[in-house]
Backbone atoms as SQL, in Angstrom:
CREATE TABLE atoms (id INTEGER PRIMARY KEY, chain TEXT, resi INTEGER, resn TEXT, atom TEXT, x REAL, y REAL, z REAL);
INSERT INTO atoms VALUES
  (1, 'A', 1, 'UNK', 'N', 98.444, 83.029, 110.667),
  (2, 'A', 1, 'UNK', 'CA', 99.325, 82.064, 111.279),
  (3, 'A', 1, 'UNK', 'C', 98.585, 80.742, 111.542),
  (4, 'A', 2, 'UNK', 'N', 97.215, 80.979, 111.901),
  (5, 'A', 2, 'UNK', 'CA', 96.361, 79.775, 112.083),
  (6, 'A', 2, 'UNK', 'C', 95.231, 79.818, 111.760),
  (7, 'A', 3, 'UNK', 'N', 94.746, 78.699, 111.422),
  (8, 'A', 3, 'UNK', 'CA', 93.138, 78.728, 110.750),
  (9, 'A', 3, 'UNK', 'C', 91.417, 78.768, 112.376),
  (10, 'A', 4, 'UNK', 'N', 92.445, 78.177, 113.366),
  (11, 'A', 4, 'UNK', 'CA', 91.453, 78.048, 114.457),
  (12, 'A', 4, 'UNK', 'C', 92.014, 78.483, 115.592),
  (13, 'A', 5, 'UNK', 'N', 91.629, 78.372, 117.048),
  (14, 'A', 5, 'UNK', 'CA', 92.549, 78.623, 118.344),
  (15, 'A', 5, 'UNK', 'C', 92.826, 77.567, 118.455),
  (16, 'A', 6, 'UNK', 'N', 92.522, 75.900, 117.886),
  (17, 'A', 6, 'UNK', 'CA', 93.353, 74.549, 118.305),
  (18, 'A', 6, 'UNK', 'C', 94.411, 74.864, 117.526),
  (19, 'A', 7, 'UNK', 'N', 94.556, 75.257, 116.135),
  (20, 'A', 7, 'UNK', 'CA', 95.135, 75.173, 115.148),
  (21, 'A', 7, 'UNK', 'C', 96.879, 75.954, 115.754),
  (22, 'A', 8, 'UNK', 'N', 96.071, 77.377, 116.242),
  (23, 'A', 8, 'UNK', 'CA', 96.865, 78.632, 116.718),
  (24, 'A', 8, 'UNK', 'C', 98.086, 77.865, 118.032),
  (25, 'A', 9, 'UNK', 'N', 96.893, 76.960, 118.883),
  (26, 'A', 9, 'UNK', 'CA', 97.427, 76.319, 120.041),
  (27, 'A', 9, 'UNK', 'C', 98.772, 75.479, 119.905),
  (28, 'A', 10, 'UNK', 'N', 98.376, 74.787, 118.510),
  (29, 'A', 10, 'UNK', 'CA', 99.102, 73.478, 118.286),
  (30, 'A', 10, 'UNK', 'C', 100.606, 74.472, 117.086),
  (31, 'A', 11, 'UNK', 'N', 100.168, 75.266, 116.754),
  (32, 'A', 11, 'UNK', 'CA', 101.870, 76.172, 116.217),
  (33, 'A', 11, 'UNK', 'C', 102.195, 76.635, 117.141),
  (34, 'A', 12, 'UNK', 'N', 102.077, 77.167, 118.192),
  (35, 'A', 12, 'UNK', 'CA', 102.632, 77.525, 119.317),
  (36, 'A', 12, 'UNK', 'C', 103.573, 76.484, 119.807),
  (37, 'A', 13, 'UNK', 'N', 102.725, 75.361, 120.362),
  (38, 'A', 13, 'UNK', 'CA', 103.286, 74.292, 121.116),
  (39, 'A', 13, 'UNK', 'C', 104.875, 74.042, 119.936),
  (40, 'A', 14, 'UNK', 'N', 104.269, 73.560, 118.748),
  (41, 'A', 14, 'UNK', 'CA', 105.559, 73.533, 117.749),
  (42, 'A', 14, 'UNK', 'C', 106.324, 73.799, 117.843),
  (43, 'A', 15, 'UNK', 'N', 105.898, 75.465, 117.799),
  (44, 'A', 15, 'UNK', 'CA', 107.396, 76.430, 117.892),
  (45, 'A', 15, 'UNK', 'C', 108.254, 76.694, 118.966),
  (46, 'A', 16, 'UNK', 'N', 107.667, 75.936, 120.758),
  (47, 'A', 16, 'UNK', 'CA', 108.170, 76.275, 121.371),
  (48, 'A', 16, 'UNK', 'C', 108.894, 74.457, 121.359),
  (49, 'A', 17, 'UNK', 'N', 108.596, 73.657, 121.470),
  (50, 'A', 17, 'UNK', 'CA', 109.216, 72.288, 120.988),
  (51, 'A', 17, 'UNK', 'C', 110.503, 72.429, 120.684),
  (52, 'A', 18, 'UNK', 'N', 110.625, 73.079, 119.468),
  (53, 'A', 18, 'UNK', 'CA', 111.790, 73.629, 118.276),
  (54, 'A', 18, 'UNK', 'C', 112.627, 74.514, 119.512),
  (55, 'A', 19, 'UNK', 'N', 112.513, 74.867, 120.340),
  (56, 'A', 19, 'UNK', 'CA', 112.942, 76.069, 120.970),
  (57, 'A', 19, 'UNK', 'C', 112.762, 77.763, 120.140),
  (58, 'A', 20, 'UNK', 'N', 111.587, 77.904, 119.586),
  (59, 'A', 20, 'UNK', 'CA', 111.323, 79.292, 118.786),
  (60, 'A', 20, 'UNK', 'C', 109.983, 79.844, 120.008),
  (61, 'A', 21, 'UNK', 'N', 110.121, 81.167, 120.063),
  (62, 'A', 21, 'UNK', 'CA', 109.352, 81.502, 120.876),
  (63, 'A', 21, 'UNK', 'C', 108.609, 82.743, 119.883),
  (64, 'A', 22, 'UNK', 'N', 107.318, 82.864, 119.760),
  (65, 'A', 22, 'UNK', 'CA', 106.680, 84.000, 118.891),
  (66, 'A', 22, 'UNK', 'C', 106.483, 85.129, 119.975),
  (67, 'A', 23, 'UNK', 'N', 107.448, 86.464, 119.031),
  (68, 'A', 23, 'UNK', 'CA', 107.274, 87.581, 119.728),
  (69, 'A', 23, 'UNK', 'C', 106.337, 88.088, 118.369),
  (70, 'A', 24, 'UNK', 'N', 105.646, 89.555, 118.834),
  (71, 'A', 24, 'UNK', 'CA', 105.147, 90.233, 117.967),
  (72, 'A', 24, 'UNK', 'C', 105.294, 91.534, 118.512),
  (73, 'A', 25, 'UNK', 'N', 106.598, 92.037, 117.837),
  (74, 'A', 25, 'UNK', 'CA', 106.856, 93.923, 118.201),
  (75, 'A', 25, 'UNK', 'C', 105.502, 94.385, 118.467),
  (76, 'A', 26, 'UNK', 'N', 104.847, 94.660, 117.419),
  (77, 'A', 26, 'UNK', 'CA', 103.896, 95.841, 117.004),
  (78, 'A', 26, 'UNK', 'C', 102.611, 95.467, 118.472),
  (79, 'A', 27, 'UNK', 'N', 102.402, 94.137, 118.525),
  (80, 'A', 27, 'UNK', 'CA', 101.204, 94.079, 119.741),
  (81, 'A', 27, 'UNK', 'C', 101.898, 93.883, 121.438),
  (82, 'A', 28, 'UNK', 'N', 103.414, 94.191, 121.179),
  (83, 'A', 28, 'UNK', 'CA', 104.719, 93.925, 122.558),
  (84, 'A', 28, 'UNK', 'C', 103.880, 92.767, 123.200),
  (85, 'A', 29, 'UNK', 'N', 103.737, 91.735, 122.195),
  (86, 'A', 29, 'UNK', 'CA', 103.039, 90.225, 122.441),
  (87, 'A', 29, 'UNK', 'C', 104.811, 89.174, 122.678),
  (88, 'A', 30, 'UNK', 'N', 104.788, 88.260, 123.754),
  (89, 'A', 30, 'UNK', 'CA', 106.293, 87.707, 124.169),
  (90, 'A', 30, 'UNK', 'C', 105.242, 86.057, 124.930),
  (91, 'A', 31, 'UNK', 'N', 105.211, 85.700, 123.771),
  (92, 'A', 31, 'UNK', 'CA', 104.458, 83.991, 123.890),
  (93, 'A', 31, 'UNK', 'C', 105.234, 82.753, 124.927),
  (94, 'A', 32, 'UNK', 'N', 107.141, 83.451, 125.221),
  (95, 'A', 32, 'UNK', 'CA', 107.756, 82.963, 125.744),
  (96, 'A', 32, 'UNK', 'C', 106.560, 82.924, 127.714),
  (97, 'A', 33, 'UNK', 'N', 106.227, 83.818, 127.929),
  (98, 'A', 33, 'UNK', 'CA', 105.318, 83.858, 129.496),
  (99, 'A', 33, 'UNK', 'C', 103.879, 83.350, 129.695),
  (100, 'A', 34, 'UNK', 'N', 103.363, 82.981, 130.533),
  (101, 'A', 34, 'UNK', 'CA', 101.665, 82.722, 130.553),
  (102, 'A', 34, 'UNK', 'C', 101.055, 83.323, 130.179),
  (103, 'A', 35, 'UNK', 'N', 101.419, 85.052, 130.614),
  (104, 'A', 35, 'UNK', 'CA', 100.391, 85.816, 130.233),
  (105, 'A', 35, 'UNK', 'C', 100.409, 86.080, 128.363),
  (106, 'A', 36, 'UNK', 'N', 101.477, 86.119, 128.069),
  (107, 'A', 36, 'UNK', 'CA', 101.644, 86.250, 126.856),
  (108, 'A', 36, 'UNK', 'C', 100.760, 85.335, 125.500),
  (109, 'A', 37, 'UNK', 'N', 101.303, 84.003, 126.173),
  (110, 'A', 37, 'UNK', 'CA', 100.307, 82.604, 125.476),
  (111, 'A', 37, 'UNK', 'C', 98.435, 82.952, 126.028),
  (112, 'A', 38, 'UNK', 'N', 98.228, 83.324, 126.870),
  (113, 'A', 38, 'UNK', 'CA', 96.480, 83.571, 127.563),
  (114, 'A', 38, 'UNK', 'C', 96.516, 84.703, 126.107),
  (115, 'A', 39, 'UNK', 'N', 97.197, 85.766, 126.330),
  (116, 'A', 39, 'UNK', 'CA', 96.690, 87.096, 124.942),
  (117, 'A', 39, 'UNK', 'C', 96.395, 86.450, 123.886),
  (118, 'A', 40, 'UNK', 'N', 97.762, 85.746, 123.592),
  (119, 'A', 40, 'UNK', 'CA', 97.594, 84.980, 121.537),
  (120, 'A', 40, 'UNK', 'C', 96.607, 84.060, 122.017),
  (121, 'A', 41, 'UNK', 'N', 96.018, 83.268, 122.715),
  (122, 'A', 41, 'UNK', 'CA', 94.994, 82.569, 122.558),
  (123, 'A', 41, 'UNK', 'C', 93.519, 83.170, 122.860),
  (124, 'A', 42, 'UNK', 'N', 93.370, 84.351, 123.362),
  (125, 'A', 42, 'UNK', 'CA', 92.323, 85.394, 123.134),
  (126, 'A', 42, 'UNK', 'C', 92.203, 85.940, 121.689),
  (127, 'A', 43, 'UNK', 'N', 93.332, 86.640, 121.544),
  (128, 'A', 43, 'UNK', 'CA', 93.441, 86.848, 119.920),
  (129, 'A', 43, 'UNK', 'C', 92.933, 86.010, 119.176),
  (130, 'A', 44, 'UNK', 'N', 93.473, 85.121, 119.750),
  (131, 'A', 44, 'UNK', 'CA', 92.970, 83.948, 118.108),
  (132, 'A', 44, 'UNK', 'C', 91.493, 83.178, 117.991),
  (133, 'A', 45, 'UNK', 'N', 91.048, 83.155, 119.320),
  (134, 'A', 45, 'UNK', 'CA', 89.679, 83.018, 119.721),
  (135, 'A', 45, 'UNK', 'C', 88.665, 83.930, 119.134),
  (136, 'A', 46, 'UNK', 'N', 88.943, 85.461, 119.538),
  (137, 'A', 46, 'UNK', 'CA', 88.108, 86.581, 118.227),
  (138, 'A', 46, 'UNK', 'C', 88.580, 86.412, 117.025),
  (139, 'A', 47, 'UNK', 'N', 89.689, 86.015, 116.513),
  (140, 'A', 47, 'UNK', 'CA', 89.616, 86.104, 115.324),
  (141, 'A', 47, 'UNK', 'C', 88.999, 84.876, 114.512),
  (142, 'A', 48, 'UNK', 'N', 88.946, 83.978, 115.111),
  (143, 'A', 48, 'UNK', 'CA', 88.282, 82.952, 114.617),
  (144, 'A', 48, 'UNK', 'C', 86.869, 83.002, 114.700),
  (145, 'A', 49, 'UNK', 'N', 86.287, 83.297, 115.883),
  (146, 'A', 49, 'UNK', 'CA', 85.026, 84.422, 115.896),
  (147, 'A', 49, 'UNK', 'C', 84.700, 85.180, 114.819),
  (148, 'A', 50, 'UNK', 'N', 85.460, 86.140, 114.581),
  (149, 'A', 50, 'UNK', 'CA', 85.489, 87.291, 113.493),
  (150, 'A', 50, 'UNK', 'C', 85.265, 86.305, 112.152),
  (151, 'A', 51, 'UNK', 'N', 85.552, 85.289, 111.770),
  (152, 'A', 51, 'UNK', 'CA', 85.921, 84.494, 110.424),
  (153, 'A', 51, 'UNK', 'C', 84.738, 84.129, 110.565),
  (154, 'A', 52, 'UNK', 'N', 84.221, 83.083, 111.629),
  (155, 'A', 52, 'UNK', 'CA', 82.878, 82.705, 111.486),
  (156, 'A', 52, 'UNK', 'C', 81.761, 83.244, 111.157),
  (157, 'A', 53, 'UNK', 'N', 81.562, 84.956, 111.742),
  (158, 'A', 53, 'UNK', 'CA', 80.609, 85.949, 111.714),
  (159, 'A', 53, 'UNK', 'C', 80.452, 86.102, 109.972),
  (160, 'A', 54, 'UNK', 'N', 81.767, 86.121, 109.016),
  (161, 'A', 54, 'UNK', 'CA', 81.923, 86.566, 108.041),
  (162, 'A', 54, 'UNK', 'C', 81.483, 86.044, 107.044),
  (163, 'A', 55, 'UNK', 'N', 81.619, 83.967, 107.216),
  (164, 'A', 55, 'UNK', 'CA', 80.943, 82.735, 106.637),
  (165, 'A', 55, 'UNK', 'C', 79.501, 83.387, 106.645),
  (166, 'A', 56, 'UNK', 'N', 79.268, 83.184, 107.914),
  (167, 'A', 56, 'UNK', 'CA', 77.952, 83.204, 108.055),
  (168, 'A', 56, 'UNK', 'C', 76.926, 84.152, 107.364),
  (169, 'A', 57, 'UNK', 'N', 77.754, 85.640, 107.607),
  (170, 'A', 57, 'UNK', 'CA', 76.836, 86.625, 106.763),
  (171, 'A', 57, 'UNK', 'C', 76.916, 86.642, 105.474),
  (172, 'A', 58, 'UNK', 'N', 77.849, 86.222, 105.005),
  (173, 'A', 58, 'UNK', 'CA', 77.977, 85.612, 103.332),
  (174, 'A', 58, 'UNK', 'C', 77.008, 84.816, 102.902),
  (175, 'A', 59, 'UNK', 'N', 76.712, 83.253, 103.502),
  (176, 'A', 59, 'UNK', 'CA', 75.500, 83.069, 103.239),
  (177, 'A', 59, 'UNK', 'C', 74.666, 83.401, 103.196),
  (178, 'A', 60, 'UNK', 'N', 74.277, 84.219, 104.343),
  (179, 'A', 60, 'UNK', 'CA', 73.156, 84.519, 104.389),
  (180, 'A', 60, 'UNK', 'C', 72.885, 85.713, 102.943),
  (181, 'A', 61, 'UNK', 'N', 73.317, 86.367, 102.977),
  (182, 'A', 61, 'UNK', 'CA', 73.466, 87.650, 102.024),
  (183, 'A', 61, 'UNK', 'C', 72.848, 86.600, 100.171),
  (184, 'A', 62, 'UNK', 'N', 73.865, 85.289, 100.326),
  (185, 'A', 62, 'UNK', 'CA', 73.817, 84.240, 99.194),
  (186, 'A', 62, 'UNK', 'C', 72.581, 83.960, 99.035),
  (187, 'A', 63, 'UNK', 'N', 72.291, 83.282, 100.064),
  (188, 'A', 63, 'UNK', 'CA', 70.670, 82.708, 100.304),
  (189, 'A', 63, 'UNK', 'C', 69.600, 83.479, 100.127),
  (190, 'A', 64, 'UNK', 'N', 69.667, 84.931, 100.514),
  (191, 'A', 64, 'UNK', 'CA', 69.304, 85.811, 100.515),
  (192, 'A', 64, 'UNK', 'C', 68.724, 86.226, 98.819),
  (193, 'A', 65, 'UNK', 'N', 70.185, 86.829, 98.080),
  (194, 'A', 65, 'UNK', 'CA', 69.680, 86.741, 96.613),
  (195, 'A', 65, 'UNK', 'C', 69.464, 85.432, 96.059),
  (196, 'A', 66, 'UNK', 'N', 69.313, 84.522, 96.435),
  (197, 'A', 66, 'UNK', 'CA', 68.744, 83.235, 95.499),
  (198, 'A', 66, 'UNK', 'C', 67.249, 83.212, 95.885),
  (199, 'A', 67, 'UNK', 'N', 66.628, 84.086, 96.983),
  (200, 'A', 67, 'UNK', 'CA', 65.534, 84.358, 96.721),
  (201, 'A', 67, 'UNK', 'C', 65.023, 85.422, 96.563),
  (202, 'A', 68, 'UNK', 'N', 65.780, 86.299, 96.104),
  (203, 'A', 68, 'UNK', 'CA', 64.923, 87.346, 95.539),
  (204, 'A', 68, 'UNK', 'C', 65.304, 87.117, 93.821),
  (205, 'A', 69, 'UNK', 'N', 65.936, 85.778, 93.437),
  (206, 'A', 69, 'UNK', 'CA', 66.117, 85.721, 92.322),
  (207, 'A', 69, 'UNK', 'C', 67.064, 86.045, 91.662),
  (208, 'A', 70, 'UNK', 'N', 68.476, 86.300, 92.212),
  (209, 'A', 70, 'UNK', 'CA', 69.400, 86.790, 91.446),
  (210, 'A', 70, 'UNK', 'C', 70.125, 85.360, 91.620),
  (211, 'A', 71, 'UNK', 'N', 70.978, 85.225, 90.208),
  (212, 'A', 71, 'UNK', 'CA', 71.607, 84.195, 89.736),
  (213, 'A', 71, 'UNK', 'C', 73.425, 84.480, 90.951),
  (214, 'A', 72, 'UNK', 'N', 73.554, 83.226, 91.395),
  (215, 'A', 72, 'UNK', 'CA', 75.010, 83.089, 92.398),
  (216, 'A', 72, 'UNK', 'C', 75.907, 82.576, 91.116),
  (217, 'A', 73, 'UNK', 'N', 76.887, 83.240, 91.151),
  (218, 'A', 73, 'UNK', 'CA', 78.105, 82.288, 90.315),
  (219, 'A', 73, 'UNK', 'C', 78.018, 82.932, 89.346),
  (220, 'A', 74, 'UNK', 'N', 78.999, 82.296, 88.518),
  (221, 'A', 74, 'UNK', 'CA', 79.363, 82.518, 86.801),
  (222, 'A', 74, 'UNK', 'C', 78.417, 82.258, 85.957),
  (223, 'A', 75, 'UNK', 'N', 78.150, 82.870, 84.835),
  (224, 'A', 75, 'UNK', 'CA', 76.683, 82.611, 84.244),
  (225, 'A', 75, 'UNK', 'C', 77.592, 81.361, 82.988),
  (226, 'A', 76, 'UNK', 'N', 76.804, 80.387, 82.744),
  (227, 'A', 76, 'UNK', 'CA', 76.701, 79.373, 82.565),
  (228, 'A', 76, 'UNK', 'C', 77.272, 79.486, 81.117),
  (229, 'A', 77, 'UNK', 'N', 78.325, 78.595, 80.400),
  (230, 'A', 77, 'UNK', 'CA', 78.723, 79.286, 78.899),
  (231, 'A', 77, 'UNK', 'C', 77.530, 78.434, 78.021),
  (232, 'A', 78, 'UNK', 'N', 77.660, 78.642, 76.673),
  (233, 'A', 78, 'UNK', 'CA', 77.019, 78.661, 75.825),
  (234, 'A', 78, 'UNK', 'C', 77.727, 77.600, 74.643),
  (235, 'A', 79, 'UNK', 'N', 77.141, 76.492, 75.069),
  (236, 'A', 79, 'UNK', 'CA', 78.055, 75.773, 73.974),
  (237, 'A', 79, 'UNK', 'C', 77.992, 76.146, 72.253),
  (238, 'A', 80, 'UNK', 'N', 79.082, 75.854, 71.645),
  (239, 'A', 80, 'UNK', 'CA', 79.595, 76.494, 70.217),
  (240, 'A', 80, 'UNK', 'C', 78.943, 75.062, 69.502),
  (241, 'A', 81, 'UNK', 'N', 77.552, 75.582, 69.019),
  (242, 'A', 81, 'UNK', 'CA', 76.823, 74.235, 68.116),
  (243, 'A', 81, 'UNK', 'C', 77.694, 73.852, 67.234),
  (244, 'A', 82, 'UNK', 'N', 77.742, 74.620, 66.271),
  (245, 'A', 82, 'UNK', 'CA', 79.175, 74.548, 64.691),
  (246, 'A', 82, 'UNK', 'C', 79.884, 73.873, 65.518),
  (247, 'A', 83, 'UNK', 'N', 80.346, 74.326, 66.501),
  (248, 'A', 83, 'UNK', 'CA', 81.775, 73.079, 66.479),
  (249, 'A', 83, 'UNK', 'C', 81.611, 71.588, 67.164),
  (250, 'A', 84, 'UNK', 'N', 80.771, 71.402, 67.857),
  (251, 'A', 84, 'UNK', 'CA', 79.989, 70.448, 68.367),
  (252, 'A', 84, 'UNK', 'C', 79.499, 69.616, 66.905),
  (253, 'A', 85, 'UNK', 'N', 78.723, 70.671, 65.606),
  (254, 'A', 85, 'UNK', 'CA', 78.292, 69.903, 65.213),
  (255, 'A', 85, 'UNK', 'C', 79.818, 69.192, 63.671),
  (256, 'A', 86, 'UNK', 'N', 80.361, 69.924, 63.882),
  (257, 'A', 86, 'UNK', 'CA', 81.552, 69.696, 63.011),
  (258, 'A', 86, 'UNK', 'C', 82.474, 68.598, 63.677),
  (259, 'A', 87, 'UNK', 'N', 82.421, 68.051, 65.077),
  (260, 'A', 87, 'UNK', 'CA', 83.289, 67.356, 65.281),
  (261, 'A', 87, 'UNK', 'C', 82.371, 66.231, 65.212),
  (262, 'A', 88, 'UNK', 'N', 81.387, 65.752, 65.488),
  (263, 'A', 88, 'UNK', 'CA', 80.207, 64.429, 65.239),
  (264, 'A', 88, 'UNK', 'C', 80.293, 64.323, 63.708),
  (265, 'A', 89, 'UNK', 'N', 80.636, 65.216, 63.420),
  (266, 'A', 89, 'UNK', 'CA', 80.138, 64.921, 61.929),
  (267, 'A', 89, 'UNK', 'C', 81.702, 64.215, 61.118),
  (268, 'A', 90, 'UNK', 'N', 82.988, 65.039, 61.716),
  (269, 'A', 90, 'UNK', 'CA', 84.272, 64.124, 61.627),
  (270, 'A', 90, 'UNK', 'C', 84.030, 63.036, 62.076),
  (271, 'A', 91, 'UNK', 'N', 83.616, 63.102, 63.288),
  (272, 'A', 91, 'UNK', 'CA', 83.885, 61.279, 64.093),
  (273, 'A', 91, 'UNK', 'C', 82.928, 60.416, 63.046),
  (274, 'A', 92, 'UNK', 'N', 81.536, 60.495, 62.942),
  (275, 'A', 92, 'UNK', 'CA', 81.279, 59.852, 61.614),
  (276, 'A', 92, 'UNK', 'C', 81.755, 59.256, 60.743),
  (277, 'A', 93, 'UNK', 'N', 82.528, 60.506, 59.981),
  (278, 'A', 93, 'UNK', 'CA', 82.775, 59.643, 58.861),
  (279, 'A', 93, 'UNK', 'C', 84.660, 58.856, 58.838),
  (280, 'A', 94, 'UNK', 'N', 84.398, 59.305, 60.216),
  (281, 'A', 94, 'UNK', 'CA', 85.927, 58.601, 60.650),
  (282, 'A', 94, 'UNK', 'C', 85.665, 57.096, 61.129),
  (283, 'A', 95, 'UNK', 'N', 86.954, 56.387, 61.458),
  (284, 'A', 95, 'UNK', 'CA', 86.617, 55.322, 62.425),
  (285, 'A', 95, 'UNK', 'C', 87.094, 55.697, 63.959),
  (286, 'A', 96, 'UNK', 'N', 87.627, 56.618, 64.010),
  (287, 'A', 96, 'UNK', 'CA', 87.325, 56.730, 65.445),
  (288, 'A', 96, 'UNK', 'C', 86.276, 56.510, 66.526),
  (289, 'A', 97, 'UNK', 'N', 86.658, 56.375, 67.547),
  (290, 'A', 97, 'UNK', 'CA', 85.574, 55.812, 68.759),
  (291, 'A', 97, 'UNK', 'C', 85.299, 57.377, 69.479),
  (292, 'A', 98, 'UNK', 'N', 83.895, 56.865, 70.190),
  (293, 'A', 98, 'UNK', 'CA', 83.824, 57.990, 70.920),
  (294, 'A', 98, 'UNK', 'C', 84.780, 58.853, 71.804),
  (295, 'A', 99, 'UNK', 'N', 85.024, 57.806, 72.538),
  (296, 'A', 99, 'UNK', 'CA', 86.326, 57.764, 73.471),
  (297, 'A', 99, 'UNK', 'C', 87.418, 58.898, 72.995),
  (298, 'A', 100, 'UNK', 'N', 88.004, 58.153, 72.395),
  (299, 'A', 100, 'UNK', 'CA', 88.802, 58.791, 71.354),
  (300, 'A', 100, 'UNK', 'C', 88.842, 60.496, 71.203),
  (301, 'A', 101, 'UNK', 'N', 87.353, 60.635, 70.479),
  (302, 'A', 101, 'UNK', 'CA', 87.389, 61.791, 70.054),
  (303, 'A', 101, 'UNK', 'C', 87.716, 62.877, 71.309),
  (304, 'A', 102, 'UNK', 'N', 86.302, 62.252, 72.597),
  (305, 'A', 102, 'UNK', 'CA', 86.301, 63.188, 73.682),
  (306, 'A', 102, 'UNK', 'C', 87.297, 63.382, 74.357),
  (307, 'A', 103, 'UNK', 'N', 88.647, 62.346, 74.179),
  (308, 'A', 103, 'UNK', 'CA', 89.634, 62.620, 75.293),
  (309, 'A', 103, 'UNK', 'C', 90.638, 63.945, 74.043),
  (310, 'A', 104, 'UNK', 'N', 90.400, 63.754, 72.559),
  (311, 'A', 104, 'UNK', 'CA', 91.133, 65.008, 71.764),
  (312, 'A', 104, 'UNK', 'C', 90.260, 66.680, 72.012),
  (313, 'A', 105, 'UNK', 'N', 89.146, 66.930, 72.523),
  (314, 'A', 105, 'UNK', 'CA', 88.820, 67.454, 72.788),
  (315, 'A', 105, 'UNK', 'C', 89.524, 68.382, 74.147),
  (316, 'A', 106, 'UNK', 'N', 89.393, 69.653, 74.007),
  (317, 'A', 106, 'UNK', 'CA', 90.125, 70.201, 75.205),
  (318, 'A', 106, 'UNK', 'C', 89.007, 70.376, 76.404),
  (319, 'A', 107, 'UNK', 'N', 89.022, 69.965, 77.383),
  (320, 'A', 107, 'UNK', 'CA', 88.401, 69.813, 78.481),
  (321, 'A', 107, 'UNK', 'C', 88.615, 70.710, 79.569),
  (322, 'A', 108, 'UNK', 'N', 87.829, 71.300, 80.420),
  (323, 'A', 108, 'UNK', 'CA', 87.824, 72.021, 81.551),
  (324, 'A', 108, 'UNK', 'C', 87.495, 71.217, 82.844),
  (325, 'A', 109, 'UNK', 'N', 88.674, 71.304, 84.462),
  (326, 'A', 109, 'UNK', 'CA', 88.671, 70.701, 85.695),
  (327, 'A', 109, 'UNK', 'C', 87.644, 71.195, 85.975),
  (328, 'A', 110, 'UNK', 'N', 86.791, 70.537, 86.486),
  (329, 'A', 110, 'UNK', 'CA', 85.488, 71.002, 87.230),
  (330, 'A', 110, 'UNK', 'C', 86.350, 70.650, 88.796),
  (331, 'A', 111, 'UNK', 'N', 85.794, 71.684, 89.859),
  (332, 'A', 111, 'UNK', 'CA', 86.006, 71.775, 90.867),
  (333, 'A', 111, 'UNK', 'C', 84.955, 71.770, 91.704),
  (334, 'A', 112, 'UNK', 'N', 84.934, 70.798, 92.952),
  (335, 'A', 112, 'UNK', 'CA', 84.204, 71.511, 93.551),
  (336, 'A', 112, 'UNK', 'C', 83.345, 72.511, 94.968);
């Protein structure tokens, strides 16, 4: 429902704005009372807790094998020489521009 307890705080406030009040059967959680809003903002306090603990040991675990030497991520592709060298060798004897060629080329979004 929320990424933080400000986050959690500020859909609450929303929903009660709107006139919507968050019940939750299963935890007989009723956000409409004080005590109700004090619980979901405990809740959401460990759980945001809980998320942080999880970052954290991930790195570490990351950091961890990058020094004992194990490779993080996708292993790196292998460019296709032949076709690399078959398309320089079109653009050559073409008049096309560099430009040109690299934007006919199919390209991958780098993200990051």
């Amino acid at each position: 429902m929320a990424r933080s307890t400000r986050h959690l705080l500020a859909v609450l406030d929303e929903l009660k704005r709107i006139g919507v009040e968050f019940v939750s059967f299963r935890e007989n959680l009723d956000t409409a009372g004080l005590l109700g809003r004090a619980i979901m903002v405990i809740i959401g306090a460990i759980a945001e807790l809980e998320r942080s603990l999880i970052v954290e040991r991930v790195r570490i675990g990351m950091r961890r094998a990058r020094l004992d030497g194990q490779r993080i991520g996708r292993t790196p592709l292998v460019p296709d020489s032949a076709a690399i060298h078959r398309t320089v060798s079109t653009a050559r004897a073409s008049d096309r521009s560099p430009e040109d060629i690299a934007f006919r080329r199919p390209r991958t979004v780098r993200t990051a």
